[in-house]
Steps between C-alpha positions, in 0.01 A plus 500: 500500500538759233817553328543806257749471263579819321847548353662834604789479313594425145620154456791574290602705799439218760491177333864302566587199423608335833844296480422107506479339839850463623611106660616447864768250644290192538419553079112549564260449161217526433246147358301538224212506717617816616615379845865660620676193601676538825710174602441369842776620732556814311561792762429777347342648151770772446427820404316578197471155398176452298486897477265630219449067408170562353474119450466426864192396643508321821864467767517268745763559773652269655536468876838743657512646166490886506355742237752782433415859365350516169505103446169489349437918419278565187398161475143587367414173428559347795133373678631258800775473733547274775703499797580105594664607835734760644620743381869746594312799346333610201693794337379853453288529171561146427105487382508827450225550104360153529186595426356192403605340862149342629608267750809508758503181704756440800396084550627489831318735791812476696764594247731798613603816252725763636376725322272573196707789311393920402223456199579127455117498404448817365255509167393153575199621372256117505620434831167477733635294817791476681563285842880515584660209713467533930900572470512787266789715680365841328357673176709791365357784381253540202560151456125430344453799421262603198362138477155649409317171579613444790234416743626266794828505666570295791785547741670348790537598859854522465542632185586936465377697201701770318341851437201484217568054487165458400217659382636829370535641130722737361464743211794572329388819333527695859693237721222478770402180655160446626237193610368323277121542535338384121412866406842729449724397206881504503709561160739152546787449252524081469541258211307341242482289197390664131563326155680276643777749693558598842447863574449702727189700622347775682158548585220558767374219725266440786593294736243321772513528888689203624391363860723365757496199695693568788659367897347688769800776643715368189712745284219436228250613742657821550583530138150499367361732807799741437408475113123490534446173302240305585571137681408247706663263804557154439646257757880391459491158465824312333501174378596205690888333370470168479756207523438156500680154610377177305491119645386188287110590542506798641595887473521735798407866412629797730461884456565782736236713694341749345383763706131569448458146399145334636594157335715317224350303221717229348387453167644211226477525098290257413374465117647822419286692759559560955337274688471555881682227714507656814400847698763562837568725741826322510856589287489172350313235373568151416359359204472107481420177327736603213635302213871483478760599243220786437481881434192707711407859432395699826447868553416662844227794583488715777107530571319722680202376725169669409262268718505188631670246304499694218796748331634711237800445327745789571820420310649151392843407454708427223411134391787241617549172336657197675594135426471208758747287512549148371644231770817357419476132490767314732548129442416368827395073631114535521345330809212406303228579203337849554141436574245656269360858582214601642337754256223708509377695164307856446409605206379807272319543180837438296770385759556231775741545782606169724688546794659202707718479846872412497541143470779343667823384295321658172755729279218635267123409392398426130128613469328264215216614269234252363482514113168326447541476070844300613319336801791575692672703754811752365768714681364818540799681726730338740516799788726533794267701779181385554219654296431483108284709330385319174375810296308570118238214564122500405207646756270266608708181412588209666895448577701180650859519665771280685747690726813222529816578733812467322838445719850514317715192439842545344386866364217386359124471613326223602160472575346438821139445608186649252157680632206302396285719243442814587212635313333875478328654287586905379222757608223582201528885364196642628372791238307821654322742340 
């Protein structure tokens, strides 16, 4: 993209000194890593609130919290902002001369905006993507406007678009809006840092053909035909909402139907990365063999089927975290010792997982370790459900462990019956070229 910068004007005629960013209700600041702090809960960033702040460089907004006119306008510094959910509105011009803005992210695909305000985004000039949320009510007019680099914008089904929304510039020096199509320059007026000051200027710039991704028959559709801007159908497809209902050793997952949906995949955070644990045509999933009194990370995709047995991943949801439970332990005569488990052991290159049946009168389970330099057998975990995981051990090793039911007495555990040894041995690493 080629930007001409060629000042029109003298700058002791233009150049102003903007008045210093002005503080809303919930007494917004700004870190000293440049981030405008916005408290949790707040519901709105009032008007003009971080105006002209040339000190900001990345907003997060909380969810419900709405974005009034001018709350971030002139904030040429600002390179990120981030949408955590919904949103009442964002204001007209509240973006308006951020032209360092690179990245606007709305986290969930779900989230709902009334209504994103006239020239909120207007001389946004770094911004080069844009995918607004499945319930974005409608985009006023001009509201990205003149964002030269503007390449991709994405749009729901439901969502109507304001005259010239996207994709247009306008030249101030005749007052005639036209499509952006990388060759004809407009003359902008918009804001800028020199010697250290905030001034305002007016030149020339080019700005690039932007394409749309749009719903077939949507008001986008008929938007970019009416306009003549190029873009391209994509299938609606929201994201599945997920709740979830915990026992001791086990978590039931349920999500609503998505329409267009082929299949689910249930997916759990494991290591810091998804891991698939299941792929359904069902709204739920139960996922087993748990320990208790512990917190699992799922997220759920709606997939797409391409051939048999195999699919691509449409649109996941947001990730949900949930905590089985921990049985409370009632004092109660015991008609006898718990017998000892019967266990059975996998294992992988640096983890081993045994997994037992419920054993009669037994409270909880304490899996042992063997510590060979002590010549001895140490608690490793005493676990209420009926599956440990023993995890951060060496491939290709050699491991021993006693599983021994434990039953309460007087609040306090005694032990019942103890597995023989069980021993296994962790997987070697195998290297490839």
């Amino acid at each position: 993209m080629k930007k001409i910068i060629s000042l029109l004007l003298t700058m002791a005629m233009t150049a102003l000194l903007l008045p210093a960013a002005s503080v809303c209700a919930a007494d917004l600041t700004v870190s000293k890593s440049g981030k405008a702090v916005i408290p949790q809960n707040t519901k709105k960033v009032s008007a003009g609130a971080f105006k002209s702040n040339t000190d900001v460089t990345s907003a997060v907004i909380p969810d419900g919290c709405a974005v009034e006119n001018e709350a971030f306008a002139n904030c040429v510094n600002l390179k990120s902002v981030t949408f955590e959910g919904s949103s009442a509105y964002i204001g007209s011009e509240a973006f308006l001369n951020c032209t360092s803005l690179e990245k606007l992210t709305f986290k969930k695909p779900n989230a709902s905006i009334k209504y994103i305000g006239e020239s909120a985004f207007k001389n946004c000039f770094a911004l080069e993507t844009v995918t607004l949320p499945s319930k974005t009510g409608e985009i006023r007019e001009f509201a990205f406007g003149n964002c030269i680099a503007l390449k991709t914008f994405t749009v729901p089904k439901v969502t109507s678009v304001g005259t010239r929304a996207a994709g247009y510039m306008l030249n101030e020096k005749t007052g005639e809006y036209f499509i952006a199509d990388g060759k004809t320059e407009a003359y902008i007026s918009y804001y800028r840092m020199f010697n250290g000051d905030l001034l305002e200027w007016y030149s020339p710039n080019t700005g690039c053909a932007v394409s749309m991704n749009v719903v077939k028959d949507s008001a986008a559709e008929k938007y970019a035909h009416d306009s003549g801007i190029s873009c391209s159908v994509y299938k609606s497809v929201e994201a599945p909402e997920v709740t979830a209902s915990a026992g001791t050793d086990s978590i039931v997952l349920k999500w609503n139907k998505i329409e267009g949906a082929d299949a689910y995949r249930v997916s759990f955070l494991n290591n810091g990365k998804f891991s698939e644990y299941k792929t359904t045509t069902a709204k739920m999933c139960t996922v087993d063999g748990l320990e208790s009194g512990k917190s699992y990370t799922f997220k759920v995709s709606v997939l797409n089927k391409v051939k048999a047995n195999k699919y691509s991943e449409l649109i996941s949801s947001e990730k949900i975290t949930v905590t089985t439970t921990v049985p409370e332990i009632v004092e109660k005569p015991k008609p006898g010792i718990p017998e000892a488990p019967s266990v059975t052991a996998e294992a992988s290159t640096d983890s081993i997982t045994l997994r037992w049946k419920k054993i009669k009168n037994a409270d909880a389970y304490q899996v042992r370790i063997y510590n060979s330099e002590k010549n001895r057998y140490e608690k490793y975990k005493n676990v209420y459900g009926r599956s440990c995981t023993v995890t951060g051990l060496k491939s290709g090793t050699e491991y021993k462990f006693k599983v021994i039911s434990l039953y309460s007495v007087r609040n306090k555990y005694s032990e019942g019956k103890s597995t023989d040894d069980i021993v296994i041995s962790t997987a070697d690493i195998v290297k490839t070229k």
